[in-house]
C-alpha positions as CSV (number, residue, x, y, z in Angstrom):
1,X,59.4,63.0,110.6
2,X,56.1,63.8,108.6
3,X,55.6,67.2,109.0
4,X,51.6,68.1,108.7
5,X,49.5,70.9,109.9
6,X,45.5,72.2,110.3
7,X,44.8,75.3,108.8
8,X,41.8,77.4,109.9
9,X,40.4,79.5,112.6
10,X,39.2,79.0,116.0
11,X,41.2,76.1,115.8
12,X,42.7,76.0,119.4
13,X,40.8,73.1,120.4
14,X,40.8,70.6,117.3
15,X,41.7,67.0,118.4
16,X,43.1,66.8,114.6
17,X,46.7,66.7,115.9
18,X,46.2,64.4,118.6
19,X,44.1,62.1,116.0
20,X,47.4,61.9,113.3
21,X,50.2,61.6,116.2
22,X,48.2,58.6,117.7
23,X,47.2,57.1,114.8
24,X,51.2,57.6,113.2
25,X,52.0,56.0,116.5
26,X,50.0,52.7,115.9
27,X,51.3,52.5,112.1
28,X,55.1,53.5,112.5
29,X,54.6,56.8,110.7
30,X,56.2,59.6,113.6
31,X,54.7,63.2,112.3
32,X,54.3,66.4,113.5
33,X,51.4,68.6,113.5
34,X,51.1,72.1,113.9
35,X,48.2,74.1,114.1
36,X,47.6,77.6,112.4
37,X,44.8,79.7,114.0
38,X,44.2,82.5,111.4
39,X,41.9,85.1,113.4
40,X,39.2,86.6,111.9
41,X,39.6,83.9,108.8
42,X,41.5,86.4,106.9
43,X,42.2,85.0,103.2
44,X,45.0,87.2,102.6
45,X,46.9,85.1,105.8
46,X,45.3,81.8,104.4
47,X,46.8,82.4,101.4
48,X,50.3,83.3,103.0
49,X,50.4,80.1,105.5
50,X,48.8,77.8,102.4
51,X,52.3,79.0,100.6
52,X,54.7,79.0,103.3
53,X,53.4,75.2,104.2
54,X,53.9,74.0,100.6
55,X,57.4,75.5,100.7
56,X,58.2,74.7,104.1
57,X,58.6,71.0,103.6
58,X,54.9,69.7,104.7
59,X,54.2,66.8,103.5
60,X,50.4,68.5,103.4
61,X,47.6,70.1,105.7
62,X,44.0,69.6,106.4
63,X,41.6,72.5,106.4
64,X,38.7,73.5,108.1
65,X,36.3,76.3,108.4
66,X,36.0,78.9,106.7
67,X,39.1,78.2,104.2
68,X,37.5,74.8,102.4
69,X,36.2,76.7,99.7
70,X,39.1,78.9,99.0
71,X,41.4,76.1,99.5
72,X,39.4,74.0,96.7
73,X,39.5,77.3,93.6
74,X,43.5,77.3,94.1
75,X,44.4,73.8,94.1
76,X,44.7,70.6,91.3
77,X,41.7,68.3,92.6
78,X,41.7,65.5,90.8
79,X,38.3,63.3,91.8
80,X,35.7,65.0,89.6
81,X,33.3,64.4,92.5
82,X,35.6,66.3,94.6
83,X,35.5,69.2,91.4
84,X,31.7,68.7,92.0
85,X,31.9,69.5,96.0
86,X,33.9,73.2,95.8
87,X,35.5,72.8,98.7
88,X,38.7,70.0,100.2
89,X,39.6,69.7,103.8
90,X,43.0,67.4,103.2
91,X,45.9,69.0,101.1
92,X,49.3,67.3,99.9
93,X,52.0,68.7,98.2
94,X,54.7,67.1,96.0
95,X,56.5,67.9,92.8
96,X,55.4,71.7,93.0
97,X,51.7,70.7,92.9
98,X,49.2,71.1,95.7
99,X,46.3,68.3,95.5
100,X,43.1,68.3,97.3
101,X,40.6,65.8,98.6
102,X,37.7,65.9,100.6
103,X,37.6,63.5,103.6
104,X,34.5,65.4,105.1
105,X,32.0,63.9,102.5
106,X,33.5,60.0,102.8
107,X,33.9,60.4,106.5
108,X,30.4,61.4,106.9
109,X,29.2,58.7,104.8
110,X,30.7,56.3,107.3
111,X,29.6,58.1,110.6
112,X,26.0,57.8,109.1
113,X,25.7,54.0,108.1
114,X,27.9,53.1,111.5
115,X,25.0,54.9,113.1
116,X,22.0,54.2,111.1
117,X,23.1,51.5,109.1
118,X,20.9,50.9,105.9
119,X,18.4,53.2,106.6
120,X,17.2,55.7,104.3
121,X,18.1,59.5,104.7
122,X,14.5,60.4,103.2
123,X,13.8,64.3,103.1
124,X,16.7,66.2,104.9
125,X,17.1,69.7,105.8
126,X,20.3,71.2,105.2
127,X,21.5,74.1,107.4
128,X,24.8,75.3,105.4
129,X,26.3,75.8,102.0
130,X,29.6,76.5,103.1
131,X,32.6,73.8,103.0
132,X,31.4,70.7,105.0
133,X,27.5,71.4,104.3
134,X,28.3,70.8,100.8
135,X,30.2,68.0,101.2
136,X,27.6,66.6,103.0
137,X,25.0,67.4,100.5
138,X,26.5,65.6,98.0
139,X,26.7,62.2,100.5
140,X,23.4,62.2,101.5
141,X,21.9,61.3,97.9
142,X,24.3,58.3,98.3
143,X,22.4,57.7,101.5
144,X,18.7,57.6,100.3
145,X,17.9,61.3,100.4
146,X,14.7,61.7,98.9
147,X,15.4,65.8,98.8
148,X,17.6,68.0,100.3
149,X,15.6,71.1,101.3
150,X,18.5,73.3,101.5
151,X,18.6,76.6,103.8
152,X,21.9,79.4,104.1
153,X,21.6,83.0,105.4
154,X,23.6,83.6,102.4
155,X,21.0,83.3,99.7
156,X,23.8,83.0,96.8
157,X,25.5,80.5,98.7
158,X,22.6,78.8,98.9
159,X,22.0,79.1,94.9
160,X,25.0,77.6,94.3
161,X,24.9,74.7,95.9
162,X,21.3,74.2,95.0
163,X,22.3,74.1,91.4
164,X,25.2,71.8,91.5
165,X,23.4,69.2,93.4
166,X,20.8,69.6,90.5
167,X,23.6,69.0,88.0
168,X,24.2,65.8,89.8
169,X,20.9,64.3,89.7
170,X,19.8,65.3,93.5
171,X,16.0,66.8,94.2
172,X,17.0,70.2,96.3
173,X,14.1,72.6,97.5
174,X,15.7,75.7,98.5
175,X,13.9,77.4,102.0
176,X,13.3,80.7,103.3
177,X,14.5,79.6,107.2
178,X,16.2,76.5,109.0
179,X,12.2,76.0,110.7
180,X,11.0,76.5,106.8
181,X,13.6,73.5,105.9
182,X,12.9,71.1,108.5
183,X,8.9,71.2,107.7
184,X,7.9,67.8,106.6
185,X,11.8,66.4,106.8
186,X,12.5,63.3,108.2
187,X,16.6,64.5,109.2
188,X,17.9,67.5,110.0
189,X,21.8,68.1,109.5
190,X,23.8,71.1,110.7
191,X,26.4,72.1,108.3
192,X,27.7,75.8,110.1
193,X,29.5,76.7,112.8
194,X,26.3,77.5,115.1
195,X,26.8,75.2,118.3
196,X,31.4,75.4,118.5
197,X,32.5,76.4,121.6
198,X,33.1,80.3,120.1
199,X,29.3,80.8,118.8
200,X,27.3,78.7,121.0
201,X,23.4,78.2,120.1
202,X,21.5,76.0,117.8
203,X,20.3,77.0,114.4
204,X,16.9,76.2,114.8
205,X,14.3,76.3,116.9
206,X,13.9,73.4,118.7
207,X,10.0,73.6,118.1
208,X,10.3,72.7,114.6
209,X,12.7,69.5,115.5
210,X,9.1,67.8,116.7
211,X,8.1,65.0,113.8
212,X,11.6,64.3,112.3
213,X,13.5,61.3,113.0
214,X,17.4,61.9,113.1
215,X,20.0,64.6,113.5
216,X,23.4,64.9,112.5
217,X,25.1,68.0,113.7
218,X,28.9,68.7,112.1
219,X,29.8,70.6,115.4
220,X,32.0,68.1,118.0
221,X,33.9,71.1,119.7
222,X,32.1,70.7,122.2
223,X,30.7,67.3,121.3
224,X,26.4,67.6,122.9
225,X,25.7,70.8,121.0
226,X,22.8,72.3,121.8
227,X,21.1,71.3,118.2
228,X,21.6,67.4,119.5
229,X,20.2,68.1,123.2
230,X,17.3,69.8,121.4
231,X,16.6,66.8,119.1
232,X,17.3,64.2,121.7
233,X,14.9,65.7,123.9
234,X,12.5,65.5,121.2
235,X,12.8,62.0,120.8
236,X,14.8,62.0,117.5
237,X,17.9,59.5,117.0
238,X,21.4,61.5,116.9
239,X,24.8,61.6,115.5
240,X,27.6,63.5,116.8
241,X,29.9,65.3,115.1
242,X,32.5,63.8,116.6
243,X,31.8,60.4,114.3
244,X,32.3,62.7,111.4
245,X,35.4,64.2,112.8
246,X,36.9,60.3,113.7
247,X,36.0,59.2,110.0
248,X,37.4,62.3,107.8
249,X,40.7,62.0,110.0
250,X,41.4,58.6,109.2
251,X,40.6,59.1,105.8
252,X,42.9,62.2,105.9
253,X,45.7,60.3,107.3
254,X,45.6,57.4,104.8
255,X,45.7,60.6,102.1
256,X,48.8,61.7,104.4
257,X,50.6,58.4,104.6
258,X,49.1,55.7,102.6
259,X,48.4,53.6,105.6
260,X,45.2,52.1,106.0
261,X,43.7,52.6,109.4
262,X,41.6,50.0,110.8
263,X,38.0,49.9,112.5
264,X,40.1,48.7,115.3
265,X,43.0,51.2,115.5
266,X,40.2,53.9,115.1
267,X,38.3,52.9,118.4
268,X,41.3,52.5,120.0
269,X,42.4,56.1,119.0
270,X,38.8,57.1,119.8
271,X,39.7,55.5,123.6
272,X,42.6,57.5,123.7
273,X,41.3,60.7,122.6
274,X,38.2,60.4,125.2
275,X,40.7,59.2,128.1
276,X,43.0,62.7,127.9
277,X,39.9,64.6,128.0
């Protein structure tokens, strides 16, 4: 038995261990998976649960908000792209080293051609520097983003991630507001935990969603966040989180098991997941 578990907090209602069990199900890999709520996201008890997983016998964890970060400056990541993102979201351990990846960046990647195919990002304003806004950052130049105007109530956060995108080549504009960033964009993503089911409301206003042309919104718990019934109603084309959430777990469970999950298993999963409610 494959013992694996989700680290973070607010995490009662992750699909995450429903997502591996099926998926181990449909490749003849049985696992467990525990989840470890850590209230407050205290980094003193991340740290303790991080240690008693990698000695407990776990074959690894993912991690989600607001650990990503923290999780990334204590582990071997080997992917210099992944060195270049700050923060991982799938963990294994072995031979007394803990190695991290980033599913959220390739799993977005996927969600965003499956919906929009070839088309180009273009200008995109980025709500979020924390762990999944910049692993999105550093996709959307793969996508055709023209610049990333870049907003985070944390103005050193912001800094940050402004300056490693430059390192990598990306055009970044940093703004003084989310309505300041989504001026003259063509996409708007949402990259923080605005919209979950424990702080509900959209990060912008949805005056200044009028003109653009797509949203993404990382939130899928609950799935129609306010951000995406904002831009729909303004006429823009939208992607739920929940894409990003079905991509970076089957990336996450090929990391986990080295099996390769189809297009196919994942709608069927997807089927499953939507059935049980």
């Amino acid at each position: 038995m494959i013992k694996l578990g989700l680290i973070g907090t607010s995490i009662a209602r992750s699909r995450m261990p429903q997502f591996q069990r099926l998926a181990g199900e449909r490749t003849g890999h049985p696992l467990d998976y525990a989840l470890f709520d850590i209230e407050g996201g205290d980094p003193r008890r991340f740290e303790e649960t991080f240690r008693a997983c990698a000695e407990g016998g776990f074959r690894g964890v993912n991690v989600t908000y607001p650990f990503k970060e923290l999780a990334a400056a204590r582990i071997a990541v080997e992917d210099p792209s992944v060195r270049a993102l700050g923060a991982v979201n799938t963990v294994i351990f072995g031979g007394g080293i803990a190695r991290g990846f980033n599913t959220d960046h390739t799993g977005f990647r996927r969600a965003y051609r499956g919906r929009f195919g070839e088309r180009p990002a273009g200008r995109v304003a980025l709500i979020g520097a924390g762990g999944v806004g910049r692993a999105i950052a550093f996709a959307l130049p793969t996508l055709g983003a023209s610049e990333i105007r870049l907003f985070d109530l944390d103005a050193t956060k912001a800094e940050a991630l402004a300056a490693a995108l430059r390192a990598a080549g990306a055009e970044v504009l940093l703004c003084s507001s989310a309505e300041d960033a989504a001026t003259d964009a063509d996409g708007i993503v949402n990259g923080t935990p605005v919209g979950m089911y424990f702080q509900p409301g959209c990060p912008i206003a949805a005056d200044a969603l009028r003109g653009l042309r797509w949203a993404f919104d990382a939130v899928y718990t609950p799935e129609d966040t306010e951000l995406l019934q904002a831009a729909r109603a303004a006429g823009l084309d939208v992607l739920s989180g929940f894409a990003l959430f079905l991509g970076q777990a089957a990336d996450a469970f090929e990391v986990f098991t080295g099996a390769r999950l189809s297009d196919a298993d994942v709608a069927a999963i997807e089927r499953e997941i939507r059935a049980a409610g």
